[in-house]
C-alpha positions as CSV (number, residue, x, y, z in Angstrom):
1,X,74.9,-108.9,56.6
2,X,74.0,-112.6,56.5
3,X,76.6,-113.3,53.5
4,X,79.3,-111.4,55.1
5,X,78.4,-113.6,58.1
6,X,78.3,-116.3,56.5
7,X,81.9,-116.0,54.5
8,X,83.6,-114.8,57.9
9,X,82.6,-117.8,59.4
10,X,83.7,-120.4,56.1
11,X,87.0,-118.4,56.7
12,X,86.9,-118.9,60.3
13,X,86.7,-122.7,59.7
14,X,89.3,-122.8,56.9
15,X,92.2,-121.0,58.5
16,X,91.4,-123.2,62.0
17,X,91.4,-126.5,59.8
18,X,94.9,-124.8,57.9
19,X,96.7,-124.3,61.4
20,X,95.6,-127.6,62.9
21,X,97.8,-131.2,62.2
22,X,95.9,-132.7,59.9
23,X,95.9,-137.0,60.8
24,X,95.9,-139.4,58.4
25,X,95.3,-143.0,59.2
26,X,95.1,-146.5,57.5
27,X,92.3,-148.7,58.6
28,X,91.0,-152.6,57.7
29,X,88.4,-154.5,59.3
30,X,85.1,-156.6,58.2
31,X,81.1,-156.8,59.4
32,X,78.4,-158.1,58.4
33,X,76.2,-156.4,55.3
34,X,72.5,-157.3,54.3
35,X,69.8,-155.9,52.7
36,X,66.2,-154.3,54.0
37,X,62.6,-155.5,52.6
38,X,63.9,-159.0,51.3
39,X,62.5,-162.5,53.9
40,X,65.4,-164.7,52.4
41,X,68.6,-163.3,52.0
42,X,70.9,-163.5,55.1
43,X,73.5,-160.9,55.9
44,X,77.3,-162.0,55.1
45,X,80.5,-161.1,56.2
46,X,82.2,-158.5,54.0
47,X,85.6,-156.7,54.2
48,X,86.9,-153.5,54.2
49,X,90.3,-151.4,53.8
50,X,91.4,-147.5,53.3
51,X,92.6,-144.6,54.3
52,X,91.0,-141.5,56.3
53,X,91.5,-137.9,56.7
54,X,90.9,-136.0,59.9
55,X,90.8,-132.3,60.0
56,X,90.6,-131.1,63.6
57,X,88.5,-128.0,64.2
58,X,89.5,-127.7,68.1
59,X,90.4,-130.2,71.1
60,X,87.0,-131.6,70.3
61,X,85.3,-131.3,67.2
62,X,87.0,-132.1,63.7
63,X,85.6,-133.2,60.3
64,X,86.8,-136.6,58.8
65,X,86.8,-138.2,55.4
66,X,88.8,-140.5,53.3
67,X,88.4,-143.3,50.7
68,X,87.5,-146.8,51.5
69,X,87.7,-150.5,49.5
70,X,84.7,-152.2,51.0
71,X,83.2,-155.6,49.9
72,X,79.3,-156.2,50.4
73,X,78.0,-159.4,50.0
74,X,74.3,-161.3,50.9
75,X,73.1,-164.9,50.7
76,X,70.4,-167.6,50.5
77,X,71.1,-171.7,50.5
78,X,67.7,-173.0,51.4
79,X,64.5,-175.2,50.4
80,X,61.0,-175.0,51.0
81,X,58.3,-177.2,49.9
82,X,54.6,-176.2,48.5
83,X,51.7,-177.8,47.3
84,X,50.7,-176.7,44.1
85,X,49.3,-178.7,40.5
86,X,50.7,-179.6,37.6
87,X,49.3,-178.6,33.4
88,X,46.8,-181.4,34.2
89,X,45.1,-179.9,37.0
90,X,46.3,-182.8,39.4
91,X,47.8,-182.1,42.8
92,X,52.0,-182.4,42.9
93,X,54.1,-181.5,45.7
94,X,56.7,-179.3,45.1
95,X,60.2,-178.9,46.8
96,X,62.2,-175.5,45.4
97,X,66.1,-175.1,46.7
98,X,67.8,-172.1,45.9
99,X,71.6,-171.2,46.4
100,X,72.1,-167.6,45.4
101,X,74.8,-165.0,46.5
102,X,75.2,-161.6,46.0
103,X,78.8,-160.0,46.1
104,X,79.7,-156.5,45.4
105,X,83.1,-154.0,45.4
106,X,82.5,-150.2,46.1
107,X,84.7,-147.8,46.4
108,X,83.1,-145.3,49.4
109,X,83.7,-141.5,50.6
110,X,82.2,-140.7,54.2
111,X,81.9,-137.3,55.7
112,X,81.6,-137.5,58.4
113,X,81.7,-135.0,62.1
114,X,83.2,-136.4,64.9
115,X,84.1,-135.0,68.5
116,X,86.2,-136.6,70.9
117,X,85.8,-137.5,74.8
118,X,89.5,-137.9,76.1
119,X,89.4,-140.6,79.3
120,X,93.3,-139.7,80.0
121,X,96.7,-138.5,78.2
122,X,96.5,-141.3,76.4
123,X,93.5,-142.4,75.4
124,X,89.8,-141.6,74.7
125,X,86.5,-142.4,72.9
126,X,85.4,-140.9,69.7
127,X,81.9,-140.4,68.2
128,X,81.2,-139.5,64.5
129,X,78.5,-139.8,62.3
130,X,77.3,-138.2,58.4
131,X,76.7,-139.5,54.9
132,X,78.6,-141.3,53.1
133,X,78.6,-141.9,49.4
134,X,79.3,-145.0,47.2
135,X,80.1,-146.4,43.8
136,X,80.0,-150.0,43.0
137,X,82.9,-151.1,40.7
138,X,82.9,-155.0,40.5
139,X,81.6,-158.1,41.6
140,X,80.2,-161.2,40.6
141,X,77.0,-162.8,41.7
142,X,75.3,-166.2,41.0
143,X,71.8,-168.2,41.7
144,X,71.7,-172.0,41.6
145,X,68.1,-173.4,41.6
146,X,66.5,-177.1,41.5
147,X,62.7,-177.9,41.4
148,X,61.7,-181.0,42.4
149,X,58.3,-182.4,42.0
150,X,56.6,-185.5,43.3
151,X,52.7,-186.6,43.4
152,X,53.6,-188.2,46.8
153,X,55.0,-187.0,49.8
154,X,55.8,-190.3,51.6
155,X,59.8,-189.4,51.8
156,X,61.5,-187.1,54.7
157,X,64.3,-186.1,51.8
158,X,61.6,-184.6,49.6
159,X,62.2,-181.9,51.8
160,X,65.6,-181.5,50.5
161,X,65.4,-181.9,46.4
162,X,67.3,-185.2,45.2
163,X,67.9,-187.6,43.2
164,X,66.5,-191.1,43.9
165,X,63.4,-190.3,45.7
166,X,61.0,-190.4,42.7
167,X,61.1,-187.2,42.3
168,X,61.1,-185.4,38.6
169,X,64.1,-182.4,38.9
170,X,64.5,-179.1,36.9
171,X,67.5,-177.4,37.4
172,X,69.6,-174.4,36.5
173,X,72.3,-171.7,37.3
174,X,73.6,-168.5,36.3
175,X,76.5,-166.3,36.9
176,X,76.4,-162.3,36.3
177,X,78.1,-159.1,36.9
178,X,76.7,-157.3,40.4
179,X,76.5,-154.3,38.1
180,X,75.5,-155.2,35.1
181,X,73.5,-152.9,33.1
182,X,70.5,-155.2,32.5
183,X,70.3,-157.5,35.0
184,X,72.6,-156.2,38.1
185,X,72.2,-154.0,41.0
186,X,72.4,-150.2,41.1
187,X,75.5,-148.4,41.3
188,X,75.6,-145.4,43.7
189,X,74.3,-145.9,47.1
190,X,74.6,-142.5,49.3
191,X,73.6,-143.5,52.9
192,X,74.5,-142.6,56.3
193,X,77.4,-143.8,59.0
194,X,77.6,-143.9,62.3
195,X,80.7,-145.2,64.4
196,X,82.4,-145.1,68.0
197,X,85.9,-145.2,68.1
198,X,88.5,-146.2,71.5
199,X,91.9,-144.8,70.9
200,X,95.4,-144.9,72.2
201,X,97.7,-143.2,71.2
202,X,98.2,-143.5,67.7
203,X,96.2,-146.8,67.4
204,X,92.6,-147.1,67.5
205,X,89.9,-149.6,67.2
206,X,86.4,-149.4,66.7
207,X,82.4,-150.4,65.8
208,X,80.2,-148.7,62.5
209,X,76.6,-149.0,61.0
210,X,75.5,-147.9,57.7
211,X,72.2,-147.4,56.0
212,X,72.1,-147.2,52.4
213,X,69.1,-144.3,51.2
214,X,68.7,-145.6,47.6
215,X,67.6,-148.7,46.8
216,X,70.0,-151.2,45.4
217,X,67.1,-152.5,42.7
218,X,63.2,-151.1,41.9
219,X,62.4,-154.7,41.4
220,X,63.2,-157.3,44.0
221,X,61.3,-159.9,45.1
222,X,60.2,-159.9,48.3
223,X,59.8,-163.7,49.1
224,X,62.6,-165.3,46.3
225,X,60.9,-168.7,47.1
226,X,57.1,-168.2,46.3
227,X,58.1,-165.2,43.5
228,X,60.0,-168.3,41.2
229,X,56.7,-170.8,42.0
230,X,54.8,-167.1,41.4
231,X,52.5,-167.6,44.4
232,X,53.9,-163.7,45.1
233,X,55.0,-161.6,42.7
234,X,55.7,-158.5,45.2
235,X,58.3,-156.7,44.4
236,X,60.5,-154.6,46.7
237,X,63.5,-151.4,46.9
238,X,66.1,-153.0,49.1
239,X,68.5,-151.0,50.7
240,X,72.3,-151.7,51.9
241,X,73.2,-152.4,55.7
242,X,75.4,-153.4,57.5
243,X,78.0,-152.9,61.1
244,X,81.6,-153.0,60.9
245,X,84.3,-153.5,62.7
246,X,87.8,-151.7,62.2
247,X,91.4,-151.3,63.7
248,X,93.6,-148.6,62.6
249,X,96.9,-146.7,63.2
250,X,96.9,-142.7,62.7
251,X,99.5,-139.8,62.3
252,X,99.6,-136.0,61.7
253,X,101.2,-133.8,59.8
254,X,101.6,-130.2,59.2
255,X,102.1,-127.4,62.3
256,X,99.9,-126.6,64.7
């Protein structure tokens, strides 16, 4: 009784979805993305472009999905300074800058329910939310560092680490791909979205937030700054964030 149930109701849905105008709509925007769990990486501005798919179920309620071009990227450009010793067992100030960015493509599928609160004719709000599933497909990312250390602090610029202050500098840089195999960032990300749409007409505009359920890496460090000087060497599972913002035009097709 329940399978019968259950199949008369999946047929239900499919011949409601069948007879309703199907909308298609073309979308770009940008937002800020960051990751959880990490003290030192500050959220960037990333974009975004597709194309959606909206299958209505009645006046109300229909189900939406689509395929998206997004961009998510994260940063750090700071210094901090710590007090530490050298091989000798004598007392050196240290001053640690760092200039890192991470910046990756996916290509992302929601699926998402939505249901729709009509303010006139011609215009309305809608509300949708479900998971949404991602694959990262390029990207580069890079991490600039210089160490300066100094016996003395008797200079204000220590703070920032230079040349010409006394101070001894190590320094170095690298460049890799987001998604490298050895050293990059996990792939898939499946997560969950959330948005609020205002229409008119066949235009719309509107606000999102994601939250990524896997992590992007096992092994992050938690504070980058005292992790390289290893004061801490906690590691972390940071996941994706981030809120958009989007502007759109739709149109249907098929018969009602």
């Amino acid at each position: 009784m329940k399978k019968h149930l259950l199949i008369a109701l999946v047929l239900g849905l499919s011949t409601t979805i069948c007879h309703s105008q199907v909308k298609i709509s073309v979308q770009g925007g940008t937002g800020l993305t960051g990751i959880t769990k990490n003290e030192n990486y500050n959220a960037n501005f990333g974009y975004r472009f597709g194309v959606g798919v909206e299958f209505p179920i009645d006046k109300t309620w229909s189900m939406q999905t689509g395929l998206q071009f997004l961009n998510r990227s994260y940063s750090v450009d700071e210094a901090v300074t710590a007090l530490g010793t050298n091989e000798e067992g004598k007392q050196i100030y240290m001053a640690l800058g760092i200039d890192s960015k991470i910046n990756g493509i996916y290509l992302q599928v929601p699926i998402k329910v939505a249901a729709y609160l009509p303010l006139n004719n011609n215009c309305g709000l809608q509300f949708s939310g479900g998971p949404y599933i991602a694959y990262g497909i390029g990207g580069k990312s890079k991490v600039n560092w210089v160490l300066a250390t100094k016996e003395r602090l008797d200079d204000d610029d220590f703070i920032t680490p230079s040349e010409g202050n006394g101070a001894t500098l190590v320094n170095g840089e690298a460049t890799h791909k987001t998604f490298d195999k050895n050293d990059g960032l996990k792939r898939l990300d499946i997560g969950l979205s959330l948005g609020v749409d205002f229409k008119y007409k066949s235009f719309f505009a509107g606000i999102g937030a994601e939250y990524g359920f896997l992590p992007i890496d096992k092994e992050f460090p938690k504070d980058l700054f005292k992790y390289s000087i290893q004061e801490n060497q906690t590691l972390v599972s940071p996941h994706n964030t981030g809120i958009e913002f989007h502007v759109g035009f739709c149109f249907s097709v098929g018969k009602r």
